[in-house]
N, C-alpha and C positions, 0 to 999 in steps of 0.2 A: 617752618618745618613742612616736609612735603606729604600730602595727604600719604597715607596707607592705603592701597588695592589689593582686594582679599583675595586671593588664591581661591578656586572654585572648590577643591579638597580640604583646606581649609577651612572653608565655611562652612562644609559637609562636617570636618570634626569636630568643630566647634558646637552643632548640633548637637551632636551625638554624645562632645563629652557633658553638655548640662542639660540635663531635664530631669524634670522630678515628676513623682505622678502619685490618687486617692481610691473609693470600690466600685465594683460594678455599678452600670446604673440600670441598665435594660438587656433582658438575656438575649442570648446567642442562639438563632435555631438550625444554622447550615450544618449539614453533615458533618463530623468532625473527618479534618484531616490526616494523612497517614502524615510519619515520622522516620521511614523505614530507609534510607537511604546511603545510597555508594556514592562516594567520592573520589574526583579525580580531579588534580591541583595541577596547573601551570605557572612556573615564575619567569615574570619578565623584569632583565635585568638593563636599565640603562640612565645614564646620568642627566639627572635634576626632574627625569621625565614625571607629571603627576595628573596621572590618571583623574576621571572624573565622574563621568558619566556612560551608561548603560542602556541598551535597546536592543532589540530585538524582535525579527519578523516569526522564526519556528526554532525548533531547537539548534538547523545547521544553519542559521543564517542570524550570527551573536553580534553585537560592534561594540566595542566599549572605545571611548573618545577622552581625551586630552589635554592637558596643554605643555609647556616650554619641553624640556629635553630632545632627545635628538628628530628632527623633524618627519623623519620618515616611523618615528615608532609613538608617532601621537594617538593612532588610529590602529585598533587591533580589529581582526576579523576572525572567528569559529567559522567551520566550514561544514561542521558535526565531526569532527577527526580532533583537529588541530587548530590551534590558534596562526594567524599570520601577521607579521606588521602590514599594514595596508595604508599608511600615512604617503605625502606626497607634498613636493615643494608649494608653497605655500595656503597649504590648508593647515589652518592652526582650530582645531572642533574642538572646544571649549565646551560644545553641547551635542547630542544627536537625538534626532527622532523621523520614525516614518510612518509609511503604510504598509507597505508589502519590499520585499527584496529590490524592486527595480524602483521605488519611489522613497530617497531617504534625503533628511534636509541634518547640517552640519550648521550650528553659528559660534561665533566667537568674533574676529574685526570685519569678518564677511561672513556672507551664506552661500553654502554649495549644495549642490545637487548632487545628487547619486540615481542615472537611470538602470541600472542594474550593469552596466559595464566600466563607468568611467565617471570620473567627478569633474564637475564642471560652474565654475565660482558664477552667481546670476545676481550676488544683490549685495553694495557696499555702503552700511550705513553713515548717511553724512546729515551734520544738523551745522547749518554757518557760523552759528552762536557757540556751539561747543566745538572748537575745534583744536584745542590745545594738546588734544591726544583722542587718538583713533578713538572710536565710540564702539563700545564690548559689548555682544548681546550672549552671557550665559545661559541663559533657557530660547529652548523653541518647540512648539509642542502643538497641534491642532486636533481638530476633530475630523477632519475630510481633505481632502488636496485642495478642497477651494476654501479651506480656512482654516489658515494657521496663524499664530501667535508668536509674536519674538519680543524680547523685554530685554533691558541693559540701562546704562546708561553713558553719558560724555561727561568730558567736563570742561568748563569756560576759561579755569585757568588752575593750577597745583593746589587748590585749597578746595574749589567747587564745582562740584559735579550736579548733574541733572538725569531725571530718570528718563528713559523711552520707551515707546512702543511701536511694535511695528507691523502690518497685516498683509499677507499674504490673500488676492481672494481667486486662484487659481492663473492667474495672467500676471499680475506682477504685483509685487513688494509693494506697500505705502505707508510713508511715516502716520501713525494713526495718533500721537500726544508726546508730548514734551512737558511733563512734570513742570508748575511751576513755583514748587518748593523747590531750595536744593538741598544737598547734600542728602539723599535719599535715592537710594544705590536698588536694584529691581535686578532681581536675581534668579526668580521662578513662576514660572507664569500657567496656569490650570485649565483649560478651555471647560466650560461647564455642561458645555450641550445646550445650552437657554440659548442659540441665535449666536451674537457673538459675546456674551457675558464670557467673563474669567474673573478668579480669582489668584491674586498677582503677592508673591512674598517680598520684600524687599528687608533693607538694612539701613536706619537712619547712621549717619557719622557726623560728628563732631569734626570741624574742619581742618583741625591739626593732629586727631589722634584717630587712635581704630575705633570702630563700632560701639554706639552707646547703648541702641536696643532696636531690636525687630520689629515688623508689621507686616500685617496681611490686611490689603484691599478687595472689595468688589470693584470689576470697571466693567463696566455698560457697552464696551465695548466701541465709545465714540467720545465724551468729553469728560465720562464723571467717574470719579475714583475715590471711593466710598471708605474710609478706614475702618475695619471690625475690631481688630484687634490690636495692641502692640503687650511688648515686654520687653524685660533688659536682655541685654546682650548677652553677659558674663556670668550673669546669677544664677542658681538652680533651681529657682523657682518661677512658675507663672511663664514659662516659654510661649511662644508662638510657630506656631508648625502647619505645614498642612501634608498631607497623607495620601496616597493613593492606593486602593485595595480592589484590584480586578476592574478598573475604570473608575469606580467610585472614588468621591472625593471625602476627604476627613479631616476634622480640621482641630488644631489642639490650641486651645485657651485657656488661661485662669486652673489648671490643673485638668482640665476634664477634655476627653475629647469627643465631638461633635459632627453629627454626618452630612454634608451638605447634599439639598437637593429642593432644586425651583428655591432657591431663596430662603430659603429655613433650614437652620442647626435645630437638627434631633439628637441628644442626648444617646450617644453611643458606649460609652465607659468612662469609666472614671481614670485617668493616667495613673494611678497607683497601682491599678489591675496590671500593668505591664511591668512593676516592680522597678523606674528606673528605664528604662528599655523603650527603641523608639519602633515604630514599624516600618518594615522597612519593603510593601508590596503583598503580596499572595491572591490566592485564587478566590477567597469567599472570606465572610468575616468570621470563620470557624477554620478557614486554614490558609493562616497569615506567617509572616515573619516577623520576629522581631531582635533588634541591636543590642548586645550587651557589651560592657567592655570586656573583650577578651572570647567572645561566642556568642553565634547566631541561635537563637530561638525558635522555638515554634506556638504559638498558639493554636489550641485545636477547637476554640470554644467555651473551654472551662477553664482551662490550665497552662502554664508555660512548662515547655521541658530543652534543652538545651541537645540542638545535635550537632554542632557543630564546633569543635572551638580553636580560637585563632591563639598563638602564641602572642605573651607578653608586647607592646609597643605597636603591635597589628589593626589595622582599624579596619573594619567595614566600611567601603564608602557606595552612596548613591543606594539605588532601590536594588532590590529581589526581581529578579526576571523567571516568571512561571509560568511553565506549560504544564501540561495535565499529568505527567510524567518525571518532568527533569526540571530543574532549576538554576540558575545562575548568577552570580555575583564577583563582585571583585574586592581586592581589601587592599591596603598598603603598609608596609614597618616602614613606621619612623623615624627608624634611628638608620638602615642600609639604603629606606628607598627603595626597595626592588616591590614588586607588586604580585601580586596572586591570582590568577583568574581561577575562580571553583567553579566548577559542575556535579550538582547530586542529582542522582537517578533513581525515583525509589524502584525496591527491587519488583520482579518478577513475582 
């Protein structure tokens, strides 16, 4: 039986539909957040297409990225007006991230570039040993143009795949590890700020069926790849997460979640403070978002209060993109397929 490849949306839902969460543990001192917002929805309508991921440099310069359906609507662009397809013969962005409008990197079976006028493919990852299908890199993500991060993996032949890494240090691409467990699938990768430390999510699998359970590593950013945590796959309890909130990293274990920084989990709340609900971005730990089935959240500090909500079969996918002002996300119905892009504004 031929292994299962998870769909990047997929694995987003699959998030989103199991976690469980316990009480505060240490209080919240940020200003609480406003709730006060206008909305304005775009639907994009097109066949098998499944959105993924989310970036953005200001509020007119949004990209949300892709993968299969029609090749040109893999790639969306806000402009502050309007949305546009902005996809292109053979850019399949499975992921995006940048620094500014004219500095943006795409990965999936290659990485492109975006210098603020045109995309231009610069790095195809190849390992000899894995070469029985193109080698996928879902996340990419750095802290500076001279260091980025790209994670995926290959596989050797229909049953085993192997994880990867890959480093960008401003001049060019280098495979930096080849996993050598297999069947351990690397799907999100964190750059820490420590030099070139990250923390890396991956997906253990069983060699003939889907996904048995998750893990999140420490890697040193040259040979060593530390396991913190793992959990099942399927079950609602005891997930494995990690979190981003205005750069900071967050990391969810054993019901609780945890704030990374230099190397030490501090005790940030308990997952049941979030009712069920994942986070999903925001500006300070006092004015976050968080996932519900069926509505987007707000944490202000103290409290969740619900301002947004999606009809029936809708999911939320990938993070909250916040400026000081307006915010953005995207969601998808699973039963038509078509997709959402929201923008709230709060008011004047």
């Amino acid at each position: 039986m031929k292994r299962i490849v998870i769909s990047i949306s997929f694995l987003i839902f699959i998030f989103q539909a199991f976690s469980c969460h316990q009480d505060p543990v240490s209080p919240i001192e940020d200003t609480p957040g406003r709730r006060d917002y206008e909305w304005s929805v775009d639907t994009i309508k097109s066949q098998m297409l499944s959105l993924s991921r989310i970036w953005a440099s200001s509020p007119s310069d949004v990209w949300v990225s892709g993968e299969d359906g029609d090749y040109d609507k893999m790639l969306w662009h806000y402009d502050g007006h309007s949305w546009q397809a902005a996809g292109l013969w053979g850019l399949a962005p499975y992921c995006i991230f940048g620094f500014s409008r004219a500095d943006i990197y795409t990965g999936g079976f290659s990485i492109f570039h975006y210098s603020g006028s045109s995309w231009k493919e610069m790095f195809i990852p190849k390992v000899d040993s894995l070469s029985y299908w193109s080698i996928l890199l879902p996340d990419i993500r750095g802290i500076s143009p001279d260091n980025i991060w790209a994670v995926g993996f290959g596989y050797r032949d229909q049953h085993t795949s192997y994880g990867v890494i890959y480093h960008f240090d401003g001049k060019r691409w280098q495979q930096s590890m080849v996993m050598k467990k297999k069947n351990i699938d690397l799907y999100r990768v964190f750059p820490t700020g420590e030099g070139n430390k990250c923390l890396i999510y991956a997906v253990k699998n069983r060699a003939d069926t889907f996904p048995d359970s998750t893990v999140i590593y420490e890697y040193d950013g040259n040979s060593t790849l530390k396991e913190i945590a793992t959990g099942p796959f399927w079950e609602m309890e005891n997930q494995t997460m990690i979190y981003t909130i205005n750069g900071d990293l967050f990391v969810e274990m054993k019901n609780m979640i945890y704030e990374y920084s230099y190397g030490q989990y501090r005790r940030f709340m308990s997952a049941k403070t979030l009712n069920g609900g994942e986070i999903m971005g925001g500006r300070s730990r006092s004015d976050f978002f968080v996932w519900q089935p069926g509505e987007l959240q707000h944490f202000n500090g103290s409290d969740l209060k619900t301002i947004f909500r999606l009809k029936n079969d809708v999911w939320l996918l990938d993070d909250v993109i916040a400026f000081e002002k307006e915010i953005f996300f995207f969601a998808q119905d699973n039963v038509t397929g078509d997709h959402y892009l929201v923008k709230g504004k709060l008011k004047e």
